[in-house]
C-alpha positions as CSV (number, residue, x, y, z in Angstrom):
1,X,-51.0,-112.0,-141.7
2,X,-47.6,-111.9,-140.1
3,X,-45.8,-112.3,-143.9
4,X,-48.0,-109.1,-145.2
5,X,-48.8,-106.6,-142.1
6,X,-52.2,-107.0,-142.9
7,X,-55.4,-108.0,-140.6
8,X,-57.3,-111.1,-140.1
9,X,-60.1,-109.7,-142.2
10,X,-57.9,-108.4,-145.2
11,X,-56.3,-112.1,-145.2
12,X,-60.2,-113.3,-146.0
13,X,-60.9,-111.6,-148.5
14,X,-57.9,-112.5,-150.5
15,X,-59.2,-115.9,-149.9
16,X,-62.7,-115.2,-151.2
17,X,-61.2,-113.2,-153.9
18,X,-59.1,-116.1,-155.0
19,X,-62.0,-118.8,-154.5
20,X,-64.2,-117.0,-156.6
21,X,-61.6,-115.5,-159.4
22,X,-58.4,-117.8,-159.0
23,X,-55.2,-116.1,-159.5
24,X,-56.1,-112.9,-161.5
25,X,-58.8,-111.5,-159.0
26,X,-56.0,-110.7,-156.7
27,X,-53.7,-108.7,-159.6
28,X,-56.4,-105.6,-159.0
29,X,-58.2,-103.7,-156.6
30,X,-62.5,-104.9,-156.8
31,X,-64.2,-102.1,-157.5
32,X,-66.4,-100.4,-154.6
33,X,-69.6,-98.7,-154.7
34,X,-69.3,-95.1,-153.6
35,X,-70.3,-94.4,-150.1
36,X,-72.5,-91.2,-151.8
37,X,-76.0,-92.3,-153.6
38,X,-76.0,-90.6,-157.0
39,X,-78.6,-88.1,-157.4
40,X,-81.4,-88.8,-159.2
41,X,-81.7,-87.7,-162.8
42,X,-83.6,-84.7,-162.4
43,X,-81.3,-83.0,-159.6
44,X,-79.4,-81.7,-162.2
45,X,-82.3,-80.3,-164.4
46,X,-83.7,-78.9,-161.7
47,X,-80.7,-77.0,-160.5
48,X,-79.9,-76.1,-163.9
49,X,-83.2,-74.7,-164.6
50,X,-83.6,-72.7,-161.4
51,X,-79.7,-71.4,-161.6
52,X,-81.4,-69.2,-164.7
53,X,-83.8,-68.2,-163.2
54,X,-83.9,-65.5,-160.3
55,X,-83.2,-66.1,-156.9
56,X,-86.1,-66.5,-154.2
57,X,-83.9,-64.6,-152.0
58,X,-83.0,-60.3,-152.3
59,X,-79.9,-61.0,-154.4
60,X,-79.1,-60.7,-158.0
61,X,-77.6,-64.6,-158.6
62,X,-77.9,-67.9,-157.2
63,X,-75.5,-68.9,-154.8
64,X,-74.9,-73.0,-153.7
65,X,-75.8,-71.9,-150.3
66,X,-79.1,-70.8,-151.7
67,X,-79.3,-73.5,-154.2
68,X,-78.6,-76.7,-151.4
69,X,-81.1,-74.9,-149.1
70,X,-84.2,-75.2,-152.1
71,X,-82.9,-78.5,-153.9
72,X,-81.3,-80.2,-150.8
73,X,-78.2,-81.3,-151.7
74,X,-74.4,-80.7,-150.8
75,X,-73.1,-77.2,-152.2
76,X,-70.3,-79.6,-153.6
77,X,-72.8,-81.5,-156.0
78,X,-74.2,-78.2,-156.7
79,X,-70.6,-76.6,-157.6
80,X,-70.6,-80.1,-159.4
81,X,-73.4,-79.8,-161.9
82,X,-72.5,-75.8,-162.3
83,X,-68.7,-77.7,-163.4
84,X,-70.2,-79.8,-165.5
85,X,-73.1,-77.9,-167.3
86,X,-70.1,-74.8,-167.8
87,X,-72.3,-72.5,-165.6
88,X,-70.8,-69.5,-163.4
89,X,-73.8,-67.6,-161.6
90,X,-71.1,-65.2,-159.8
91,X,-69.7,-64.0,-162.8
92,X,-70.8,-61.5,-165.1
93,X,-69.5,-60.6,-168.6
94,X,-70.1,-56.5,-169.1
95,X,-71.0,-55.1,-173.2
96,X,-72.1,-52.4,-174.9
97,X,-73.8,-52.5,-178.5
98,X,-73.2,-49.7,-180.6
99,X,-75.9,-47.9,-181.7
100,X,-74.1,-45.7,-184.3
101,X,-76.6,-46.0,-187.9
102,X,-73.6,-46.1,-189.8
103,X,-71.5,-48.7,-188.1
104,X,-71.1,-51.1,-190.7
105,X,-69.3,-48.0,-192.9
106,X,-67.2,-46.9,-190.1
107,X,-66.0,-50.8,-189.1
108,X,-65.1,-51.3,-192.8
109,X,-63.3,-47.8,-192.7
110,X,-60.9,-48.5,-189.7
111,X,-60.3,-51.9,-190.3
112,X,-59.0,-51.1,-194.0
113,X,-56.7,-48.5,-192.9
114,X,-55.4,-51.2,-190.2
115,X,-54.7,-54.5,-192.7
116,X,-54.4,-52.1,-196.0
117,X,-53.2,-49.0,-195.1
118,X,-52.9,-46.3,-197.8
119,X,-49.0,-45.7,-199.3
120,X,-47.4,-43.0,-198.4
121,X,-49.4,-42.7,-195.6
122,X,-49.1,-42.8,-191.5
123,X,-52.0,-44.4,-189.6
124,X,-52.1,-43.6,-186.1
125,X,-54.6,-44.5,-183.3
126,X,-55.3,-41.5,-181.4
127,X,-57.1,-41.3,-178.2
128,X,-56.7,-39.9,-174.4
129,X,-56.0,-41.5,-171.2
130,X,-58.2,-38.6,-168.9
131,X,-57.9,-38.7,-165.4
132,X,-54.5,-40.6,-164.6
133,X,-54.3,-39.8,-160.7
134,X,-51.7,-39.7,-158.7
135,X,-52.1,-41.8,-155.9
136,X,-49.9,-42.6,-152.8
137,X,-50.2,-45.6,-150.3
138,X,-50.3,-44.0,-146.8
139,X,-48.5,-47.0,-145.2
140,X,-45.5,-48.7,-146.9
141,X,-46.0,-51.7,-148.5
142,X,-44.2,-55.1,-147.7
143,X,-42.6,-57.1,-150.9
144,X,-43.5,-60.1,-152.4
145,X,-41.7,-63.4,-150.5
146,X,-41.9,-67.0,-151.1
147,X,-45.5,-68.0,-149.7
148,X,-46.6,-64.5,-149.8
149,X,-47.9,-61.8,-152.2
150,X,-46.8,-57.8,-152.0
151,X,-48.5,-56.4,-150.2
152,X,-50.0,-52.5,-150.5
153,X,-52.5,-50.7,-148.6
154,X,-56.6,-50.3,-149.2
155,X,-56.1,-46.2,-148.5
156,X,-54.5,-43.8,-150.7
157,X,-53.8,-40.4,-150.4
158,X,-54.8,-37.9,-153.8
159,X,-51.9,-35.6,-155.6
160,X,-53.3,-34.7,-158.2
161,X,-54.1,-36.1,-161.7
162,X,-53.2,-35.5,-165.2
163,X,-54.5,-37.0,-168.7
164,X,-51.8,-38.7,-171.1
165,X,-52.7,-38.1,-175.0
166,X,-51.2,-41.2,-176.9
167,X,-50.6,-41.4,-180.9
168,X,-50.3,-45.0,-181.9
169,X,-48.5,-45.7,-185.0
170,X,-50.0,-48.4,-186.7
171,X,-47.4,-49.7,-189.0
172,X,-44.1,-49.7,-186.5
173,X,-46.3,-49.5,-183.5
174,X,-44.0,-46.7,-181.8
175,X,-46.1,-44.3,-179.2
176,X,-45.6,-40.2,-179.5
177,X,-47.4,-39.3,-176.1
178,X,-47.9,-36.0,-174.0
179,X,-48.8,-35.3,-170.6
180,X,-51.3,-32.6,-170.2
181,X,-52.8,-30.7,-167.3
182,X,-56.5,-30.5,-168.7
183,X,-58.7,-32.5,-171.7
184,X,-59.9,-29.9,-173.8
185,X,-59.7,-29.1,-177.6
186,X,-56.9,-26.5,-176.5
187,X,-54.8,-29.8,-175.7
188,X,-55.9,-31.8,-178.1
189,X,-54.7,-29.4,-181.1
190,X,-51.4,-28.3,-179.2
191,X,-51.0,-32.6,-179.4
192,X,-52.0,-32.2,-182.9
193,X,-49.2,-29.8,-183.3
194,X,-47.0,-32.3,-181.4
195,X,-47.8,-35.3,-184.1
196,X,-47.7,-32.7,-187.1
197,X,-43.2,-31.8,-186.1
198,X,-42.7,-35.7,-185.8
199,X,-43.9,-37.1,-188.7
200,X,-42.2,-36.5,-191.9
201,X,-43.8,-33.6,-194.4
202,X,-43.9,-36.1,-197.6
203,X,-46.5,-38.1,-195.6
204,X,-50.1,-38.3,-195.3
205,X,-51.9,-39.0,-191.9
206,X,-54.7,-40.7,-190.9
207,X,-55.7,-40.6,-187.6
208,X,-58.2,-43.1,-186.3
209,X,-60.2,-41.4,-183.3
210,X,-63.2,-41.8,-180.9
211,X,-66.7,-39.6,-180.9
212,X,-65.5,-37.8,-177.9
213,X,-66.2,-34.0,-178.2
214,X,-63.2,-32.4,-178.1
215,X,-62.1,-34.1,-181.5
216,X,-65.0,-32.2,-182.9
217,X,-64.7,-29.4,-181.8
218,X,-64.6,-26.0,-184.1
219,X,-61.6,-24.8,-183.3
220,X,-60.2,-28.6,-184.4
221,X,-61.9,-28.6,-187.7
222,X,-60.2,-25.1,-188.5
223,X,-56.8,-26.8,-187.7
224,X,-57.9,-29.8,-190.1
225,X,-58.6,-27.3,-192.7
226,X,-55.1,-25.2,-192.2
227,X,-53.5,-28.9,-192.3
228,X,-54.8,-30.8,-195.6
229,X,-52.5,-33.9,-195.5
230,X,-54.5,-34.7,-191.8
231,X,-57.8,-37.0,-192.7
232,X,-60.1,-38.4,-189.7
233,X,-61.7,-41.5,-189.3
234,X,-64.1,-41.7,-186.3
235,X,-64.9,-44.7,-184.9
236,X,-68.7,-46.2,-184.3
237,X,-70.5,-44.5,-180.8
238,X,-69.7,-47.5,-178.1
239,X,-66.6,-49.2,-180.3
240,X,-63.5,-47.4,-178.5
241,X,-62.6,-50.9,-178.3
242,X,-61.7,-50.6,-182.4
243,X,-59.3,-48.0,-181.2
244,X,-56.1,-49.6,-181.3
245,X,-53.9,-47.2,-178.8
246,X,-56.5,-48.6,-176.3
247,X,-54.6,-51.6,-175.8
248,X,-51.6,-49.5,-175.1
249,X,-53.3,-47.8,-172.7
250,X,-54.2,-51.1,-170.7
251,X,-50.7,-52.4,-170.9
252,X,-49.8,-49.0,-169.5
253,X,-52.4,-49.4,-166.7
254,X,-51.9,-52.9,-165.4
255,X,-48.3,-52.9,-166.0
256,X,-47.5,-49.0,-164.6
257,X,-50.3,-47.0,-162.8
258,X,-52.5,-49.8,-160.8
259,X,-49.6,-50.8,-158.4
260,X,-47.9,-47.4,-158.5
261,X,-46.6,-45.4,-156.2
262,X,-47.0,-41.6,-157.0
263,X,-45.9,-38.5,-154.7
264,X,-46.9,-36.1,-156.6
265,X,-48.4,-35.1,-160.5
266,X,-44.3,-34.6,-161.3
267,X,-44.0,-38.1,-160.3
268,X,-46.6,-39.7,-162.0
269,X,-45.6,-37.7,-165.1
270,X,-42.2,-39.1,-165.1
271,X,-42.9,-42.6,-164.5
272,X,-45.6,-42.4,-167.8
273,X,-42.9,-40.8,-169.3
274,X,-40.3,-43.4,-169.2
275,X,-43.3,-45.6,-169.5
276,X,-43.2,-44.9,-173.1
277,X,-39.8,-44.4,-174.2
278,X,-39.0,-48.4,-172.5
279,X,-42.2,-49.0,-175.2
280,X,-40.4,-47.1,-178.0
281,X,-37.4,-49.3,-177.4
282,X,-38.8,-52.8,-178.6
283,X,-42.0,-51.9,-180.7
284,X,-44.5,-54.0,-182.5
285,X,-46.4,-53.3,-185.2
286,X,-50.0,-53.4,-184.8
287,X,-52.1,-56.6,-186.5
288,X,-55.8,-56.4,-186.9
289,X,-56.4,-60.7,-186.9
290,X,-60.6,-60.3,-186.3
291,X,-63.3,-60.6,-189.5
292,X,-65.3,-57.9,-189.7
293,X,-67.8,-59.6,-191.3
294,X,-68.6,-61.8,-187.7
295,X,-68.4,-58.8,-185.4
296,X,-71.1,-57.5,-187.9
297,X,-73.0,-60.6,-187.8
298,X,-72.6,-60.4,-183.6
299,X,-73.6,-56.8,-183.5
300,X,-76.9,-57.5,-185.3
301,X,-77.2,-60.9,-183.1
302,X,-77.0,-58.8,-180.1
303,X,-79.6,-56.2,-181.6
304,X,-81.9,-59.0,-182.1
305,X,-82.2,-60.3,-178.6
306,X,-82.2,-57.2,-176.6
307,X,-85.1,-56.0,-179.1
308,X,-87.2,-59.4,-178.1
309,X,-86.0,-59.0,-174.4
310,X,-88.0,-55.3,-174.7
């Protein structure tokens, strides 16, 4: 006891240890039951079973407060068996299937112009960013420290908003954009204009763009006609997500706009502005990297299910 610092007690069951192993049962630690009795093999069906199902209670998902209350264990073995059978109640995963007759056309269509685009040619992913406001915190914020996030306040005050049309060129991945007061066809073909000064006259363009209204307008089939070297290629209903500039548009958001500070729609213009010319200075090119053929067989998957759900 006095050679080790350890008790009376310890000191007997080293001697037990090495009465009934010798030498080698004292090189390792005896294993221990656990002080928690296991739960019994159908716990874990159970709370599987009932987590997809719907809650007793007036809420939309299970929670392990509600799930220890009806099976009667801790909400750590029921976080436990959630780990283990890759189960997350709170979340929720949001989708939309398109429900556009000729989607499989109009998939094949985009996706060729992104992985073979046509020589001589200029793709570019056109869309709008509607709605950009211009919003200002109406306490300052504090920055971030060691220990502690930025920090920015709940409240905001309105100045305004404007909408940012965005060309995306395909094959050097550079960004012609305009700020614009207002989302109408009147925009949308003075933008056109915009596009038509910057790319050179020996090339063709096509333009990928989304079902909204304005790009079907009258008025912006008369300017297609006056402009023959212009071709459109619409994207399914529901599948903005094929639109390539949409991923410049979140970069722009979570990068820019969410934590921005904006006094006014001069502001906000300016900041978008330089935004796009810091983009301009390094850009990619696009790369399309998914099979068409499995978003296809998804698409139908997805058909097939909600059609037996109704």
């Amino acid at each position: 006891m006095r050679r080790t610092g350890k008790s009376k007690t310890c000191v007997w069951r080293w001697q037990e240890r090495f009465m009934a192993a010798g030498y080698d049962g004292l090189l390792h630690d005896k294993t221990r039951p656990s002080r928690i009795p296991p739960l019994g093999s159908g716990i874990a069906e159970r709370v599987v079973a009932l987590t997809r199902t719907e809650p007793p209670a007036e809420a939309t998902h299970w929670t392990s407060a509600m799930m220890t209350k009806v099976v009667d264990i801790s909400a750590s073995s029921v976080q436990r068996i959630w780990r283990a059978h890759g189960l997350q109640p709170h979340r929720a995963k949001q989708f939309k299937l398109s429900t556009d007759p000729r989607f499989v056309d109009k998939l094949r269509d985009v996706v060729g112009l992104y992985v073979d685009p046509p020589a001589h040619a200029v793709v570019l992913s056109v869309d709008e960013k509607s709605q950009i406001q211009a919003l200002d915190r109406t306490q300052p914020g504090l920055p971030i420290k060691n220990g502690r996030a930025g920090t920015m306040t709940h409240d905001y005050k309105r100045h305004g908003t404007t909408t940012l049309f965005a060309a995306l060129n395909v094959l050097d991945g550079t960004i012609i954009g305009r700020n614009m007061q207002r989302h109408r066809h009147q925009e949308f073909i003075r933008f056109l204009n915009a596009v038509e000064a910057q790319v050179p006259p020996q090339k063709q363009i096509h333009a990928i763009v989304d079902n909204y209204a304005t790009h079907k307008h009258p008025k912006v089939r008369q300017w297609l006609a006056r402009h023959p070297r212009w071709a459109f290629h619409f994207t399914p209903t529901s599948a903005s997500w094929l639109n390539a500039v949409e991923g410049f548009f979140a970069k722009l958001t979570k990068r820019r706009l969410k934590r921005g500070i904006f006094r006014s729609v001069v502001d906000l213009q300016a900041a978008i502005n330089r935004f796009v010319i810091e983009h301009n200075t390094e850009p990619k090119p696009f790369t399309w990297t998914a099979d068409p053929n499995k978003i296809i067989r998804a698409v139908r998957r997805g058909h097939q299910v909600l059609d037996s759900i109704h």
